[in-house]
C-alpha positions, 0 to 999 in steps of 0.5 A: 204220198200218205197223210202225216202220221200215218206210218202204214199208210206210207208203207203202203204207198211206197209198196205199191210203188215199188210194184208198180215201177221197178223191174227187178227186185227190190226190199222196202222197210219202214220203221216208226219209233224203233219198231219195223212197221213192214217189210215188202219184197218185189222182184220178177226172178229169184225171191228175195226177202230181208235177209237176201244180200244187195249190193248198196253202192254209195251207202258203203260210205256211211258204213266206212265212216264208222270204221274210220270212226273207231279208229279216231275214238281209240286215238289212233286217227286225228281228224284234223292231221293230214291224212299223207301222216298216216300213209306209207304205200300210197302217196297224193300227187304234188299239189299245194294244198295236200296239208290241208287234207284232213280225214274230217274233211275226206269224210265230209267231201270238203277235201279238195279232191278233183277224182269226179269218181264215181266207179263203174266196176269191173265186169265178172272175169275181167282182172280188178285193180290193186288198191294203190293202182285204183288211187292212181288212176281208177280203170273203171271211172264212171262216165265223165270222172276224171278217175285220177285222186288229187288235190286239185282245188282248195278244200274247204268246199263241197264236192263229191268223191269217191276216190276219198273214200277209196283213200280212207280204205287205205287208211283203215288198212295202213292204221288197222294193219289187216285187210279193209273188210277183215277189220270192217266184219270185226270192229263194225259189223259183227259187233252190230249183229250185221253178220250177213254183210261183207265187203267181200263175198265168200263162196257163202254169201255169194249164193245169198247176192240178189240178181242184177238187174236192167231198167228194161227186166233184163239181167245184167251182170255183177259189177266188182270194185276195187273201191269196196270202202265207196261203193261195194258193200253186200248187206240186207235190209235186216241187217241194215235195219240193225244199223238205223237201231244203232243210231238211237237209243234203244228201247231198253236203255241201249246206248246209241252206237251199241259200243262200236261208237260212243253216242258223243261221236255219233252227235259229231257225225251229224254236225253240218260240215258241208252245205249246197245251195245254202244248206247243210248237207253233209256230215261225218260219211252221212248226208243230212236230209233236212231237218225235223220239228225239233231241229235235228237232221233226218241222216243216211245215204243213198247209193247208184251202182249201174246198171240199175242199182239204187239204195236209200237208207235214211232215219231221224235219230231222235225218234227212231224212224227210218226207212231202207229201199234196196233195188235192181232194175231203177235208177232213181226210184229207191232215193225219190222214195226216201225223199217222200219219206223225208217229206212226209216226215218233216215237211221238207224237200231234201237237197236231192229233190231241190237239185233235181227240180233246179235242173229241171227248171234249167232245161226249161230254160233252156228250151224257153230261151231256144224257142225265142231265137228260133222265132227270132231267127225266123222273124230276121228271114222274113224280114231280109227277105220282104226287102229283097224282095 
């Protein structure tokens, strides 16, 4: 959407995009070598700018990861034990495969996990799940989840889960001994400078919550989750942007991981754990984009809550470009925009964009193929009765 190189340019076509297609709020930030090159804010009710709170969904993953991270850098986690070692108030079905559950693998979905999940949320008022209930059985799995976390295939291969990352929150709270977001806000956010992002709002940062929105314009309510480690954190984009700068070096030296982590676990995040349709895809809590001229990974993660969420954050470690797109009121638009910046970054098409064009081709298929049995049905009529006849 803009010519390669050309950072503002980008920025401007994907503000004007934004403008364009959403039809709720949304914030947009584009950063090129370490330095914001512009922040844009739409929306159709309340004003909202870079320090105004979203619900980011599936991007809490990413966030989760490194608190599981400062616990395997302080030797409390193995990445490699069992994870039923570390659990008392929870426990996974029987299954023969649950000493091959792993947190490395919990983290790169390669678990084995058959929860499907995916949460739907809770509506505003509407009594909210305890933790261990959720791992049961989730009472607000999405759409065609099956909300139930088991072992139910053998790990080792990529499958999407948000029930894992429901088990991790456990975790941190089994391992941390305090409440997921306390240890969350002291270990992570705070010392990242990301003071205005919670897990779990307060009376303070409730009034600072963007306003949901539908596809149509329409408010829509607050959805709450008992999964807040998979798909519930509240940030803004200054502070997201203070979490793509502490995925590099900084410009003064500063190390990447600014002391949460240290630059060798953040390296390890990045190793491909996973692939799908043959290439790497998944890391450590991150996904991995593709890769830039030097042969590194464009990392982040995208997020959907409904009814109309949708979140990217994506960035090059390396060099220190990124971009955040933060909605309500689109389902798809934040993720194609990162895709475009993926794109117009390393000239490469994300596993998203393959998937979405394989399913397209799919139904082409499929039209393609019920046309020729329709003609071919219609062809037999007429033949059967031309001999009747």
């Amino acid at each position: 959407i803009a010519a390669r190189g050309d950072a503002q340019a980008f920025f401007e076509a994907a503000a004007s995009r934004i403008d364009r297609e959403n039809r709720g709020n949304a914030i947009l930030v584009v950063i090129e070598q370490g330095r914001v090159v512009g922040v844009h804010d739409q929306t159709i009710g309340a004003p909202v700018n870079d320090d105004t709170l979203f619900q980011v969904a599936s991007l809490s993953k990413w966030v989760t990861a490194w608190g599981v991270m400062t616990l395997v850098e302080q030797g409390e986690i193995d990445l490699d034990a069992p994870v039923s070692r570390y659990l008392t108030r929870w426990r996974l079905p029987d299954s023969p495969y649950n000493e091959q559950v792993t947190v490395r693998r919990i983290l790169s979905h390669t678990a084995g996990f058959t929860d499907g999940l995916g949460y739907g949320g809770f509506l505003p008022d509407a009594p909210v799940q305890t933790l261990e209930e959720s791992l049961t059985a989730a009472g607000d799995a999405a759409y065609g989840a099956n909300g139930v976390l088991r072992v139910g295939r053998e790990p080792g291969s990529w499958q999407y889960s948000g029930g894992g990352y429901t088990l991790l929150q456990l975790l941190i709270e089994e391992i941390s001994g305090e409440p997921f977001n306390d240890y969350m806000r002291r270990a992570v956010l705070a010392p990242l400078g990301m003071h205005g992002s919670t897990f779990v709002l307060d009376d303070a940062s409730r009034t600072r919550v963007a306003e949901f929105y539908d596809t149509d314009g329409a408010r829509a309510p607050h959805y709450a989750y008992t999964a807040t480690a998979a798909a519930s954190l509240y940030t803004s984009a200054a502070d997201l942007t203070r979490f793509v700068e502490a995925q590099a070096q900084g410009a003064q030296g500063e190390p990447a991981g600014r002391g949460v982590l240290r630059p060798e676990t953040l390296a390890l995040m990045a190793q491909p754990e996973a692939a799908l349709l043959g290439a790497p895809f998944w890391g450590l809590g991150m996904t991995l984009y593709g890769r830039d001229a030097s042969g590194g990974f464009l990392i982040g993660h995208d997020g959907g809550n409904r009814p109309a969420i949708n979140t990217t954050v994506r960035t090059n470690p390396e060099t220190g470009d990124g971009i955040i797109v933060l909605l309500t009121g689109n389902v798809r638009l934040a993720s194609e925009l990162g895709g475009e910046w993926t794109f117009w970054k390393a000239g490469v098409t994300d596993v998203y964009g393959l998937m979405a064009a394989r399913n397209a081709l799919l139904m082409r298929l499929l039209a393609g193929w019920a046309v020729i049995v329709v003609v071919a049905l219609a062809l037999w009529w007429r033949g059967r009765r031309a001999r009747s006849a």
